[in-house]
ZABA-997211 format. One record per residue: residue number from 1; chain; z, x, y of N, C-alpha, C, O in turn. Coordinates in Angstrom, 3 decimals, always signed. Layout:
(r NUM; 'A'; (Z; X; Y); (Z; X; Y); (Z; X; Y); (Z; X; Y))
...
end
This chain:
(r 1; 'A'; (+118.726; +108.864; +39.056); (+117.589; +107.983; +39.244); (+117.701; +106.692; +38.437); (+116.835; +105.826; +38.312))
(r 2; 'A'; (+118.732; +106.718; +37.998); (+118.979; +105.509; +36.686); (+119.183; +104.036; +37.848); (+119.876; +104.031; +38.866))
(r 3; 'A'; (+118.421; +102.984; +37.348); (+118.778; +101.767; +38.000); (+119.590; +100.872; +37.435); (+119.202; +99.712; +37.571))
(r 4; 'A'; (+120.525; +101.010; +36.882); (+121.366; +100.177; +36.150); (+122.462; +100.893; +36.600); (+122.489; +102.123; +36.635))
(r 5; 'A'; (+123.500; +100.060; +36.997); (+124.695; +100.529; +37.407); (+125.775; +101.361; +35.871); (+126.625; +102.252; +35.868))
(r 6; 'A'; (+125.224; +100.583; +34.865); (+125.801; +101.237; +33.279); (+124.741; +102.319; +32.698); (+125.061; +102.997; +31.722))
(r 7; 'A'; (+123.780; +102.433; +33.166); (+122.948; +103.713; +32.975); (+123.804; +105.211; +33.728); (+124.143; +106.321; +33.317))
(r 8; 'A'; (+123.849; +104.785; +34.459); (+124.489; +105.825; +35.338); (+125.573; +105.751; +34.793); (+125.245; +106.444; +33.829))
(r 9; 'A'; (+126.577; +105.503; +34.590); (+127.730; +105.629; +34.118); (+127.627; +106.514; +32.733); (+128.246; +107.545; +32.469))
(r 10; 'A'; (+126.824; +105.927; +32.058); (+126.551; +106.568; +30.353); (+126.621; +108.122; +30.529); (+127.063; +108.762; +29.575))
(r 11; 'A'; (+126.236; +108.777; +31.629); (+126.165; +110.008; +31.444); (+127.449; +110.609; +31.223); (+127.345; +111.637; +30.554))
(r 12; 'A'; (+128.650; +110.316; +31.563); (+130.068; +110.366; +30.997); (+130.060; +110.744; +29.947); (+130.825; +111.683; +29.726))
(r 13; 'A'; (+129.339; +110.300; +28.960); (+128.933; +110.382; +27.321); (+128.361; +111.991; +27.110); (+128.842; +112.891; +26.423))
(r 14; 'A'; (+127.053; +111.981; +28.042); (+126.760; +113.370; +27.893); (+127.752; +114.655; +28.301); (+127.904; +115.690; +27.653))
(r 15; 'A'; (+128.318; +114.320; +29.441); (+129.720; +115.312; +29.868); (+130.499; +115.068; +28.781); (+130.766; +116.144; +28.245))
(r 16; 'A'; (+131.114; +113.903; +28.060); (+132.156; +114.589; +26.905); (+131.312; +115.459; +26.096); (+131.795; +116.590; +26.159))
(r 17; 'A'; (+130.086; +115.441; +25.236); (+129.677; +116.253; +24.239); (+129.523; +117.457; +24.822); (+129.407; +118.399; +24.038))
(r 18; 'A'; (+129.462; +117.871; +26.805); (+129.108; +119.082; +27.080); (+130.751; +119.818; +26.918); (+131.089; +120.980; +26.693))
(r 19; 'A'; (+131.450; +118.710; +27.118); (+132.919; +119.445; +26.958); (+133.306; +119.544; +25.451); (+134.133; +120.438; +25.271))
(r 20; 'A'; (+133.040; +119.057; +24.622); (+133.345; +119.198; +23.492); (+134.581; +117.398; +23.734); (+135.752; +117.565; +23.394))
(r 21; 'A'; (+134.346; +116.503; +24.064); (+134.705; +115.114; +24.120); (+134.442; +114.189; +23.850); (+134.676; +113.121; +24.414))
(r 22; 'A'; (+133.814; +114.438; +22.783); (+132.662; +112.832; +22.635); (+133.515; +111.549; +22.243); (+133.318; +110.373; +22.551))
(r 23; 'A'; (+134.107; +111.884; +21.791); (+135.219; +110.298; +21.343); (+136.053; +109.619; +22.432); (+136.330; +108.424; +22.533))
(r 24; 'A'; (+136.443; +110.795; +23.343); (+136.694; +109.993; +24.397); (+136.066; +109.955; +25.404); (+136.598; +108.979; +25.933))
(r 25; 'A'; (+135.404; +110.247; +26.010); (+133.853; +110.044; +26.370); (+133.327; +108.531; +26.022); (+133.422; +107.602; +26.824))
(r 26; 'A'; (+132.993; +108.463; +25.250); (+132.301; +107.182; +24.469); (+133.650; +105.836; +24.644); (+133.457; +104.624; +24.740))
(r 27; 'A'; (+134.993; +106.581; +24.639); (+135.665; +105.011; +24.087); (+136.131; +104.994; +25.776); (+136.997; +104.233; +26.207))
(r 28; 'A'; (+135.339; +106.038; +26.664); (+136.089; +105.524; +28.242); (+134.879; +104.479; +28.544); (+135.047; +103.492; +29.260))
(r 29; 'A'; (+133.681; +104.793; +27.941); (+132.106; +104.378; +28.662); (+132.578; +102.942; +27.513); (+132.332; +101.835; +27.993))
(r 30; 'A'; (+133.088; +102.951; +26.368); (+132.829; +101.573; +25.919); (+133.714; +100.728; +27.007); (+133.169; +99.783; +27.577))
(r 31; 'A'; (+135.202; +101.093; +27.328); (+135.463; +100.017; +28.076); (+135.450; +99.910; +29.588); (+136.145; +99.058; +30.141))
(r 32; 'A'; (+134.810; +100.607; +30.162); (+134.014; +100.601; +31.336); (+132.763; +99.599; +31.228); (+132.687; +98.790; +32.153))
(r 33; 'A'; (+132.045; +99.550; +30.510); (+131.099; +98.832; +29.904); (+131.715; +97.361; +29.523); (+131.449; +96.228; +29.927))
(r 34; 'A'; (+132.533; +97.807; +28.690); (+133.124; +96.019; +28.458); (+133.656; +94.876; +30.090); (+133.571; +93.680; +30.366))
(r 35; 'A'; (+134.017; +95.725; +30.566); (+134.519; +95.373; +32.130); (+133.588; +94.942; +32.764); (+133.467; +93.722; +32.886))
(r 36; 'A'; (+132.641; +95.852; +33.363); (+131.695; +95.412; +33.776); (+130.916; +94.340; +33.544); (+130.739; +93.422; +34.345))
(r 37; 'A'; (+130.262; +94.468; +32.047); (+130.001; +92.918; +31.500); (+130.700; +91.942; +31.359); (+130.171; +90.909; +30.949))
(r 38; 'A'; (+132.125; +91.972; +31.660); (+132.800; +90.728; +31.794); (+132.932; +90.018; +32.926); (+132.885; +88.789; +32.983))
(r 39; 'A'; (+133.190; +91.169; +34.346); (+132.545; +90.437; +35.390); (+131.420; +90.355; +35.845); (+131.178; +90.201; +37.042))
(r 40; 'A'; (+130.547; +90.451; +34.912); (+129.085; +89.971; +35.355); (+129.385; +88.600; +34.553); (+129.058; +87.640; +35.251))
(r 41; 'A'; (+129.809; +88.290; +33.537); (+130.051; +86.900; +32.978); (+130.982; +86.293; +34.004); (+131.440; +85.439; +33.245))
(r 42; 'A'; (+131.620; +86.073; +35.150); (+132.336; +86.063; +35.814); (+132.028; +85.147; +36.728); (+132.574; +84.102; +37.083))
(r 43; 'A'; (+130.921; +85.794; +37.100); (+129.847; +85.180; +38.411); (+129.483; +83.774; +38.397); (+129.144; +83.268; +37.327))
(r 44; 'A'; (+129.523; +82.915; +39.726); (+128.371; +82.050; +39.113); (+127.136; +82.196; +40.327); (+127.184; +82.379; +41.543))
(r 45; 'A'; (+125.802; +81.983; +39.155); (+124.707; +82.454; +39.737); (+124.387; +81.592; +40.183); (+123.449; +81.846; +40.938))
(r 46; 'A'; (+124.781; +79.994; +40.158); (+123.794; +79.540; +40.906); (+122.979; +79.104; +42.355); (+121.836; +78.670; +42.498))
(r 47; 'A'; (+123.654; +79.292; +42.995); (+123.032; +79.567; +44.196); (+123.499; +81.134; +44.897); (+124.613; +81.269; +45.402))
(r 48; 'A'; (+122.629; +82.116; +44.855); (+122.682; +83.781; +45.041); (+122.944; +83.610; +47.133); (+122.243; +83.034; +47.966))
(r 49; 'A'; (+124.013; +84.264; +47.257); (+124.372; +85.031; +48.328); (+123.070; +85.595; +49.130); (+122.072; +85.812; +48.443))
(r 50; 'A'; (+123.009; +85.826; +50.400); (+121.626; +86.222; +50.910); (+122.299; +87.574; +51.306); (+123.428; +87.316; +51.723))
(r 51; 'A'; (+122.044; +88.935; +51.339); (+122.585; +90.210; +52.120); (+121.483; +91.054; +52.656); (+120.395; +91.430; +52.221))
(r 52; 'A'; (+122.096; +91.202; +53.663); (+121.372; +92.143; +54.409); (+122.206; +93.409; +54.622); (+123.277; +93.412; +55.229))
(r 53; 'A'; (+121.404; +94.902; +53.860); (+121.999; +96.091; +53.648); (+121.151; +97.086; +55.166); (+120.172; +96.937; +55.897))
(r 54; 'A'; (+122.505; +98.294; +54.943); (+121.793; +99.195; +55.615); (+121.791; +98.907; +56.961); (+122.256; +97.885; +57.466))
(r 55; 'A'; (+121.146; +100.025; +57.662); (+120.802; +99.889; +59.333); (+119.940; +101.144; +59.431); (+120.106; +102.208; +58.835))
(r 56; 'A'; (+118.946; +100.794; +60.341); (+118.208; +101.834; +60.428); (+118.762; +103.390; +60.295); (+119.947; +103.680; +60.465))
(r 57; 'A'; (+117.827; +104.256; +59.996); (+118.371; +105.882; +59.877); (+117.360; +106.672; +59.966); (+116.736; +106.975; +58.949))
(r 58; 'A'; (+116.984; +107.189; +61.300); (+116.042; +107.911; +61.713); (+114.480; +107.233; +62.276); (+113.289; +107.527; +62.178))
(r 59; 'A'; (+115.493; +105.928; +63.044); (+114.210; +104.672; +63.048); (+113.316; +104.094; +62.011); (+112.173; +103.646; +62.098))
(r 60; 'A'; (+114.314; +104.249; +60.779); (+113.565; +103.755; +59.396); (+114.900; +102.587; +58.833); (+116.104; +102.845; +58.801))
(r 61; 'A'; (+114.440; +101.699; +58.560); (+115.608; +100.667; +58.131); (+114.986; +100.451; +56.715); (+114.008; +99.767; +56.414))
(r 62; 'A'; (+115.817; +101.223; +55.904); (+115.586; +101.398; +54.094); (+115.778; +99.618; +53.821); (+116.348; +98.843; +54.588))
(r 63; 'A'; (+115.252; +99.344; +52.767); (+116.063; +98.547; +51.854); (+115.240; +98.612; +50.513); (+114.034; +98.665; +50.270))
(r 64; 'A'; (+116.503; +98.584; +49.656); (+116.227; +98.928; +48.292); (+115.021; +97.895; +47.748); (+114.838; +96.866; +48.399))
(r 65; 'A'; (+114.336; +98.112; +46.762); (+113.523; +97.236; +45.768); (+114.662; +96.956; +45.122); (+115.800; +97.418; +45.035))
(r 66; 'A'; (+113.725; +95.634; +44.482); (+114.622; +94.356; +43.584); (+115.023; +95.099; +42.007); (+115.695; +94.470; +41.189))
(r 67; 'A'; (+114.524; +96.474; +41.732); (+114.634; +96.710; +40.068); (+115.689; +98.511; +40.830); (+115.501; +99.647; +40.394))
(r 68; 'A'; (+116.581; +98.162; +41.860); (+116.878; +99.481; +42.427); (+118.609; +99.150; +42.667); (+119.119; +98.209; +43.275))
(r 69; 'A'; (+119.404; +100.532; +41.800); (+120.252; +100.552; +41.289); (+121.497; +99.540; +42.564); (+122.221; +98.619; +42.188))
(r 70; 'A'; (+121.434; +99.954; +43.720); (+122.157; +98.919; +44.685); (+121.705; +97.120; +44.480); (+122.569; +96.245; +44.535))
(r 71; 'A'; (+120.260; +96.824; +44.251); (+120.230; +96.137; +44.290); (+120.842; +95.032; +43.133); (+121.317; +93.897; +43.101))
(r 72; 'A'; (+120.455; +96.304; +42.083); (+121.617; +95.636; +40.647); (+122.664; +95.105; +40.324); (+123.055; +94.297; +39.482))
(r 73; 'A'; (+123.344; +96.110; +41.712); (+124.347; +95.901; +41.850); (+124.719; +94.414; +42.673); (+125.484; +93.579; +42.190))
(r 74; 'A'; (+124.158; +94.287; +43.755); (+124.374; +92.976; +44.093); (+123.647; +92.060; +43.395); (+124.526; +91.202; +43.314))
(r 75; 'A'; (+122.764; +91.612; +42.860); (+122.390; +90.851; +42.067); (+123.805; +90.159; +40.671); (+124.237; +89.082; +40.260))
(r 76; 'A'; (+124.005; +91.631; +40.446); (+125.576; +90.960; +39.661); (+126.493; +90.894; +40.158); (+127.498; +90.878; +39.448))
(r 77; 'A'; (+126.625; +90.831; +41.395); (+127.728; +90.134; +41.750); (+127.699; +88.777; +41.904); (+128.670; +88.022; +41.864))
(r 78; 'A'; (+125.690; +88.280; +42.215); (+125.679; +87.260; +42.743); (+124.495; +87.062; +43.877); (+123.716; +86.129; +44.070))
(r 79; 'A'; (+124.673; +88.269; +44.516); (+124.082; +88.120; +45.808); (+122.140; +88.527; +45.373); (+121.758; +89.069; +44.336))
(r 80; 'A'; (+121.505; +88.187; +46.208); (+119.873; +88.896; +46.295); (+119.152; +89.619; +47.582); (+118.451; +88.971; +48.359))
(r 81; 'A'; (+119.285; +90.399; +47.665); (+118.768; +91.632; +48.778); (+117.847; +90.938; +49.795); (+116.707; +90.975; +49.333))
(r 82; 'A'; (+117.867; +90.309; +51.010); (+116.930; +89.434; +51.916); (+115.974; +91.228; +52.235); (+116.457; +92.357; +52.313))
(r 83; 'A'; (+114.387; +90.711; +52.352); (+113.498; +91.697; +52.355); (+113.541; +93.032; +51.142); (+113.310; +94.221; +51.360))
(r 84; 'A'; (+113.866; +92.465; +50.005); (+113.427; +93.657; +48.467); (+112.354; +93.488; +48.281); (+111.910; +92.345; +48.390))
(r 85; 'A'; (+111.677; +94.357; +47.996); (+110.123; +94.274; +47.597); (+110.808; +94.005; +45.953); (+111.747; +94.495; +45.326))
(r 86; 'A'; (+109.820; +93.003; +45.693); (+109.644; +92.758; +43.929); (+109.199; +93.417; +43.126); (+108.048; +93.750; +43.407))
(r 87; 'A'; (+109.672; +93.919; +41.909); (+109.169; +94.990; +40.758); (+109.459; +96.061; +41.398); (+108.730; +97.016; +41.128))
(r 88; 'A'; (+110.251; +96.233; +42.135); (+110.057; +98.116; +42.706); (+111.555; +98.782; +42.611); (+112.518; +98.502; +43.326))
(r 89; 'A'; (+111.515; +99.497; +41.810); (+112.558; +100.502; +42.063); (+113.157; +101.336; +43.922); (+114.225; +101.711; +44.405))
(r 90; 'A'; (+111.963; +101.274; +44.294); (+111.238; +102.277; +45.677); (+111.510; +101.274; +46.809); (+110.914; +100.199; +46.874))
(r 91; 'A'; (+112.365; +101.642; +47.633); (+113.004; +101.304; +48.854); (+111.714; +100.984; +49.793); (+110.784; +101.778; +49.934))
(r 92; 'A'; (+111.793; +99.691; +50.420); (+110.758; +99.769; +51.792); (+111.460; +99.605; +52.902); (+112.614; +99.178; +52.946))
(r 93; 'A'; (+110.690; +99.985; +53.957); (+111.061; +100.208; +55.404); (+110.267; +98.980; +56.438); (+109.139; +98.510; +56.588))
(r 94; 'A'; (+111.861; +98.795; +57.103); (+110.952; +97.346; +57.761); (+111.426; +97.656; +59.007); (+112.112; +98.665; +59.174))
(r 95; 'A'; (+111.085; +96.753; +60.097); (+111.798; +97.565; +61.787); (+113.110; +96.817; +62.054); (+113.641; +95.995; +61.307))
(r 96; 'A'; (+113.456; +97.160; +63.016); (+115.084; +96.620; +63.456); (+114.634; +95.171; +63.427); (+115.046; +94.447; +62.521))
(r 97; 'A'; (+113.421; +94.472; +64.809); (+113.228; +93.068; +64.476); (+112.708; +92.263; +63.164); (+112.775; +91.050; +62.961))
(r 98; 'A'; (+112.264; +93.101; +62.478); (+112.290; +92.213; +60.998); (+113.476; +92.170; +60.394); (+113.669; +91.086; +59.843))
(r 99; 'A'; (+114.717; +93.272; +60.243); (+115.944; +93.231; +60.207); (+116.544; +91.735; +60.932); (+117.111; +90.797; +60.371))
(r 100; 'A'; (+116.215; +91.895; +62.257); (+116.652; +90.663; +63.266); (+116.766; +89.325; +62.124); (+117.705; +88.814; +61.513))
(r 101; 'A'; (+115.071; +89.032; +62.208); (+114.746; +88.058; +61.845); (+115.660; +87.806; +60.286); (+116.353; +86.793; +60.189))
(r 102; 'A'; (+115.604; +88.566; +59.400); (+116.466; +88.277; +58.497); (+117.643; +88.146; +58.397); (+118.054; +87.692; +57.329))
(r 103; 'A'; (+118.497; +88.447; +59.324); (+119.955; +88.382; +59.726); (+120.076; +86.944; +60.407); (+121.214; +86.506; +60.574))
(r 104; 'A'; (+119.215; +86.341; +60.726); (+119.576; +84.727; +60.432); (+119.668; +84.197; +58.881); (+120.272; +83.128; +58.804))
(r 105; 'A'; (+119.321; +84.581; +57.960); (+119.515; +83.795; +56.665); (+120.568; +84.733; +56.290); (+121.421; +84.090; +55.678))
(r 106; 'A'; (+120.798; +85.598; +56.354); (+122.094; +86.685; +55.725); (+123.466; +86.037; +55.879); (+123.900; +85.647; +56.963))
(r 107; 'A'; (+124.265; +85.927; +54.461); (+125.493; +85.630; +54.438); (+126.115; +86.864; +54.757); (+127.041; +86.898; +55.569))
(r 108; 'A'; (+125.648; +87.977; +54.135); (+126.769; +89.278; +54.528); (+125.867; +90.476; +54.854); (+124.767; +90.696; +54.347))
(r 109; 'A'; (+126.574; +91.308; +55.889); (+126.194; +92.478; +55.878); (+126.364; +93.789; +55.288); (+127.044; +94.481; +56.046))
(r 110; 'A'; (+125.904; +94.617; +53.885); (+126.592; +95.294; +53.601); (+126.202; +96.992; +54.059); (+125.035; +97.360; +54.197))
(r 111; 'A'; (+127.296; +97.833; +54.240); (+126.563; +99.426; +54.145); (+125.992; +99.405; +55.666); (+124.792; +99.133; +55.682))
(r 112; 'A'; (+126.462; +99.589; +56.729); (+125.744; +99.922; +57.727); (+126.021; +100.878; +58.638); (+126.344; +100.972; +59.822))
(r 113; 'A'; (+125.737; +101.708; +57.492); (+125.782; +103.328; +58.185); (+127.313; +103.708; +58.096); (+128.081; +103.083; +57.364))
(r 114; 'A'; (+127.728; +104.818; +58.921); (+129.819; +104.780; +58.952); (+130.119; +104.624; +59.878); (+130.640; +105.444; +60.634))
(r 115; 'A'; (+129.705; +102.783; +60.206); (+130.833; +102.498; +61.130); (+131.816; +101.788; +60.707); (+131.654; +101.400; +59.549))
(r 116; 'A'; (+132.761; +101.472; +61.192); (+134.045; +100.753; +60.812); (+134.554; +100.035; +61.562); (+135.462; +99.247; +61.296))
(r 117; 'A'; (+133.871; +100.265; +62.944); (+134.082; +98.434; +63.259); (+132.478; +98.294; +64.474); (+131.599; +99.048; +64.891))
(r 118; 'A'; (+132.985; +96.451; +64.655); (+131.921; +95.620; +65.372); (+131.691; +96.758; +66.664); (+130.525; +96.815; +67.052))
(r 119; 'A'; (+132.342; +97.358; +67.129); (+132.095; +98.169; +68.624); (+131.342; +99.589; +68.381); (+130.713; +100.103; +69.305))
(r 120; 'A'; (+131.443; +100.293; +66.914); (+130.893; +101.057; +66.758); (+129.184; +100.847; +66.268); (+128.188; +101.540; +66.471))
(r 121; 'A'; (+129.452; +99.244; +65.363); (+127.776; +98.814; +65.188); (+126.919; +98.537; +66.598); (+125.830; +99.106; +66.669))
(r 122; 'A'; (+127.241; +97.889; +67.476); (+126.720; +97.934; +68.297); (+126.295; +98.589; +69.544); (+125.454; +98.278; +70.387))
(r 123; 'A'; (+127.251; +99.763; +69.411); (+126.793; +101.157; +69.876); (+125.648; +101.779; +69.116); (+124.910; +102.520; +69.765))
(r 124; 'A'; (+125.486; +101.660; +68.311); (+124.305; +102.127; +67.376); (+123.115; +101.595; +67.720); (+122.014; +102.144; +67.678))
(r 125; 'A'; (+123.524; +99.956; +68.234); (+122.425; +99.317; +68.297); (+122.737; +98.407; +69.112); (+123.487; +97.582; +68.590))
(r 126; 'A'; (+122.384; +98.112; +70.603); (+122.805; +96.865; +71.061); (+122.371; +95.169; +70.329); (+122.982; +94.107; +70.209))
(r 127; 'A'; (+121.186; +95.596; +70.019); (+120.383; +93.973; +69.146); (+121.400; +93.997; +67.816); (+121.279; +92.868; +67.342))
(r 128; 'A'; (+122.203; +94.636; +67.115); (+123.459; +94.477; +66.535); (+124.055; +93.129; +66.844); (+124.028; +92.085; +66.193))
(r 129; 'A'; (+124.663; +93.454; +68.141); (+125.149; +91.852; +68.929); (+124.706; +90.723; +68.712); (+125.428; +89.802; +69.095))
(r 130; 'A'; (+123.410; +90.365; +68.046); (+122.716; +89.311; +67.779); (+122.435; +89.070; +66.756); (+121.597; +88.188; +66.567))
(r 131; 'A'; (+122.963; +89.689; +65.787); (+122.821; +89.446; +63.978); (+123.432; +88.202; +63.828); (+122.857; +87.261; +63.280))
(r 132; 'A'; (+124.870; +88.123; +64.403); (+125.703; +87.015; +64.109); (+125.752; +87.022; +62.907); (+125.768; +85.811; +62.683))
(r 133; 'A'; (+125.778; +87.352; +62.255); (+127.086; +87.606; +60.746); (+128.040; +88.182; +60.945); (+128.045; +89.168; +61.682))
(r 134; 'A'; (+128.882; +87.824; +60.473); (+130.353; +87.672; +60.650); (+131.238; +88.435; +59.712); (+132.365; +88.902; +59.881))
(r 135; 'A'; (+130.070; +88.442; +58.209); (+130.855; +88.979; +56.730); (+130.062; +90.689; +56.690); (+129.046; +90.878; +56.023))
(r 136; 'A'; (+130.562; +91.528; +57.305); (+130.258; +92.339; +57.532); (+131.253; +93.827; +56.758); (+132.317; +94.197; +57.254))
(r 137; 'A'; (+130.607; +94.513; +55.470); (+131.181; +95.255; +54.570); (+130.801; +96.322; +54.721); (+129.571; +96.343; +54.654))
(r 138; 'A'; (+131.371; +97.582; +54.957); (+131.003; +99.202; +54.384); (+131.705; +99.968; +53.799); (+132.872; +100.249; +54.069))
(r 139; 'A'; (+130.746; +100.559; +52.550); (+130.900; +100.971; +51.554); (+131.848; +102.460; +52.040); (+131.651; +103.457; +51.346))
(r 140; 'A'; (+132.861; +102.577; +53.228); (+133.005; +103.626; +53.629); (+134.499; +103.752; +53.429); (+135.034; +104.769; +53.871))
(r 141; 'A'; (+135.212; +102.875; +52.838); (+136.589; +103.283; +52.811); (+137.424; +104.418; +52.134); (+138.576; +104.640; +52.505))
(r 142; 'A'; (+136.871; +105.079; +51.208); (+137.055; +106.305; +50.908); (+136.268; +107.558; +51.136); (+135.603; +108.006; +50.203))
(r 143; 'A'; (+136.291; +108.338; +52.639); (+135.563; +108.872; +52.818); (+137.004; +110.616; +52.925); (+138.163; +110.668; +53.337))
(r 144; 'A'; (+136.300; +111.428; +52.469); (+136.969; +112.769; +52.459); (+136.898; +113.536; +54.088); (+136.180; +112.986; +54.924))
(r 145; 'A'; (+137.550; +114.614; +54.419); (+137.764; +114.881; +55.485); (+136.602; +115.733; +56.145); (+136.426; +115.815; +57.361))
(r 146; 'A'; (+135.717; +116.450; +55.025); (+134.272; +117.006; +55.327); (+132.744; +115.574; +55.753); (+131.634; +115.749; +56.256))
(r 147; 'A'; (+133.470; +114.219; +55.227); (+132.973; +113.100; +55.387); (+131.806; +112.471; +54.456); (+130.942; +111.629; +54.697))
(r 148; 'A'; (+132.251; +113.508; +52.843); (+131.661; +112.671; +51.620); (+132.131; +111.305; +51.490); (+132.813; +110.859; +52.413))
(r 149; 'A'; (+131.887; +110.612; +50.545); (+131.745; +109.517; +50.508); (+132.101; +109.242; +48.880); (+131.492; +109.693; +47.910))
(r 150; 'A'; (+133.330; +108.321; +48.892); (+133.321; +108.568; +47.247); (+132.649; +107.568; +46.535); (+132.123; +107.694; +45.430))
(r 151; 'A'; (+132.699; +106.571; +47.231); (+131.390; +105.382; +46.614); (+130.358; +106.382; +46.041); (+130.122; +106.302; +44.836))
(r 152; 'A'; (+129.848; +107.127; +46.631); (+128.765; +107.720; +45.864); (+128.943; +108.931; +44.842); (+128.002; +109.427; +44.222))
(r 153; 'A'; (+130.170; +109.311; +44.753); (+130.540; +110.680; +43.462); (+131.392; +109.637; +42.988); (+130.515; +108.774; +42.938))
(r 154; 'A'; (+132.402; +109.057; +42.609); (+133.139; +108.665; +41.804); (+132.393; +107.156; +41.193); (+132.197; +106.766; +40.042))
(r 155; 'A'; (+132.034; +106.416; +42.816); (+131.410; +105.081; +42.009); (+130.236; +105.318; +40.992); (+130.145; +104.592; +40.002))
(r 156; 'A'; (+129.206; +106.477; +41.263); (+128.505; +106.393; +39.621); (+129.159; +106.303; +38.691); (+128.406; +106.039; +37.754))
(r 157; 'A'; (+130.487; +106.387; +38.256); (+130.868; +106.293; +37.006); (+132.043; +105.382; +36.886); (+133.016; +105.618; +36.171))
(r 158; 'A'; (+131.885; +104.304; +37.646); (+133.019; +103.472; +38.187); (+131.959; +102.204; +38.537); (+132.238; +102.063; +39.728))
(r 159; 'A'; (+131.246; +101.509; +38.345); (+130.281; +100.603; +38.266); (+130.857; +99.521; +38.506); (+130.454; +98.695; +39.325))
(r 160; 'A'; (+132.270; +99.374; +37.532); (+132.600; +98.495; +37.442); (+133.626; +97.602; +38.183); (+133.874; +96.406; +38.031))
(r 161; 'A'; (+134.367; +98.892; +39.375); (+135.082; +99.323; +40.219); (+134.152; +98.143; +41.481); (+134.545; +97.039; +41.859))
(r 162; 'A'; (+133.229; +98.662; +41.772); (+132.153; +98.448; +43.171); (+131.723; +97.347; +42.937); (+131.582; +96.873; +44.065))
(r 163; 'A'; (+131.286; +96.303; +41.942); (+130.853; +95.424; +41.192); (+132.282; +94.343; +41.224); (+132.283; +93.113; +41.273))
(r 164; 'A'; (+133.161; +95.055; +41.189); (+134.793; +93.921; +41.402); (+134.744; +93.929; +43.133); (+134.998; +92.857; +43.683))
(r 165; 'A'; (+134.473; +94.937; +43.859); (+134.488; +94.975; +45.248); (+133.442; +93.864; +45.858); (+133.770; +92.905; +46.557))
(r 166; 'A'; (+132.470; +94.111; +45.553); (+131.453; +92.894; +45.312); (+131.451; +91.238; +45.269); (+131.151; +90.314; +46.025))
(r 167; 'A'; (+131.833; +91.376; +44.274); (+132.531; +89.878; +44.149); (+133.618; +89.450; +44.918); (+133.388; +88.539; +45.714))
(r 168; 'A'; (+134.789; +89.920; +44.856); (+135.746; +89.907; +45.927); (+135.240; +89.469; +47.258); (+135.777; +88.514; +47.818))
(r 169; 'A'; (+134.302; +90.066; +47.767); (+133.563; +89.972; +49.092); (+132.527; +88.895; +49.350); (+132.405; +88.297; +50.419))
(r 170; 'A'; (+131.686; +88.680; +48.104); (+130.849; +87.375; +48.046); (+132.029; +86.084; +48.174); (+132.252; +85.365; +49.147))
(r 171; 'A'; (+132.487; +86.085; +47.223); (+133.559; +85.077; +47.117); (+134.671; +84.946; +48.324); (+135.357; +83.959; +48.589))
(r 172; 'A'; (+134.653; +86.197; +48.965); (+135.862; +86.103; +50.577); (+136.921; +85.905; +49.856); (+137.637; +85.049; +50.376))
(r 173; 'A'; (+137.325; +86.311; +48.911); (+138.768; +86.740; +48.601); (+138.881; +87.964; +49.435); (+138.075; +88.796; +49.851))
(r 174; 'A'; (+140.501; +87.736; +49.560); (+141.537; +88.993; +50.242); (+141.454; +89.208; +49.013); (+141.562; +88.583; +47.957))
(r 175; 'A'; (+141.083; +90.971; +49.628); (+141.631; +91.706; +48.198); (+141.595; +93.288; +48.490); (+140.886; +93.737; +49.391))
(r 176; 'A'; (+142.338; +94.047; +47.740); (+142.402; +95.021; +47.990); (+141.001; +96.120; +47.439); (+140.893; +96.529; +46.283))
(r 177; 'A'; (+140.257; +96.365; +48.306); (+139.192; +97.506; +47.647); (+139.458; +98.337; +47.459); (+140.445; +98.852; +47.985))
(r 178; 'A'; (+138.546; +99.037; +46.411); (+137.975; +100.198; +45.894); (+137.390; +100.997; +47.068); (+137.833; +101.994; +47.638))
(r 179; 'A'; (+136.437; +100.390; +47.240); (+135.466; +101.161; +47.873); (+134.897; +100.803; +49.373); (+134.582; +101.697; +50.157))
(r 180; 'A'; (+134.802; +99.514; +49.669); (+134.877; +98.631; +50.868); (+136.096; +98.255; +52.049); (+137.291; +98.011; +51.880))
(r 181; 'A'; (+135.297; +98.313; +53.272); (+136.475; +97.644; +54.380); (+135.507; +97.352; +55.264); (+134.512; +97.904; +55.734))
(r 182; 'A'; (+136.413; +95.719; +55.417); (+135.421; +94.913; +56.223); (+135.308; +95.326; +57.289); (+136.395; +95.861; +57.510))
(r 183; 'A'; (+134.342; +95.512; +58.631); (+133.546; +95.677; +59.519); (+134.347; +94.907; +60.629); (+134.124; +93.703; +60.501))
(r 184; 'A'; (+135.276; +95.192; +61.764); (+135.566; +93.984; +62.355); (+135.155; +94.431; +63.598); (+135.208; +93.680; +64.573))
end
């Protein structure tokens, strides 16, 4: 439940003392930590990326609040969540055409569902076809053969990993991900 992408990570700390590890434990979380804060010094903020996350799921189209650990995450890379509710940890739900409507100001699309390419998004959704964004990312490139997802077991403790993927992608550098593959 931690909203900080280095909150979540810290628990590393508590697993070394459950293993009897605390020193290394602590000196993996210090420079995991140092990393991270270096590419958050990295960034430049001044004019923030617009993204539009997610795709509906069960006729509910999530998107995170502005104090909510994804959104943290893009925020340090740069980017700011188009439709976050402000002060909220707590995800709101908006419809596909308010989605629409915001996918005109959206520089990128991230996380939309597991597809992996443009023919599978728009099978999902024909009004897909009309987003017209182009920078289109999911968090799905390491997925296991039962169809976990390691962005979500390894990246909690890898912050700093998803946060380099991030940037890479705001910025449209070629680069090799972690955790991302672009949408074509």
């Amino acid at each position: 439940y931690e909203s900080h992408p280095l909150a979540r990570a810290e628990y590393i700390r508590l697993f070394g003392v459950l293993c009897g590890r605390t020193s290394m434990a602590d000196s993996l979380f210090d420079s995991l930590q140092e990393r991270y804060l270096s590419l958050c010094e990295s960034v430049n903020r001044e004019e923030k990326l617009k993204v539009l996350v997610n795709m509906p799921y069960d006729n509910q189209w999530f998107i995170p609040g502005e104090d909510n650990y994804m959104s943290r995450l893009i925020q340090d890379a740069g980017g700011a969540i188009l439709g976050s509710k402000k002060n909220s940890r707590s995800s709101g739900i908006i419809s596909v055409e308010q989605a629409y409507l915001l996918s005109k100001e959206a520089d990128v699309w991230l996380n939309p569902g597991y597809v992996s390419s443009k023919r599978e998004l728009c099978a999902a959704n024909p009004l897909f076809d009309k987003f017209n964004i182009d920078r289109i990312y999911n968090n799905t490139l390491r997925l296991n053969a039962e169809g976990g997802n390691d962005f979500f077991e390894s990246g909690n403790v890898r912050p700093d990993l998803i946060l380099e993927d991030l940037i890479a992608i705001f910025n449209e550098e070629d680069s090799l991900f972690h955790y991302y593959l672009k949408v074509d």
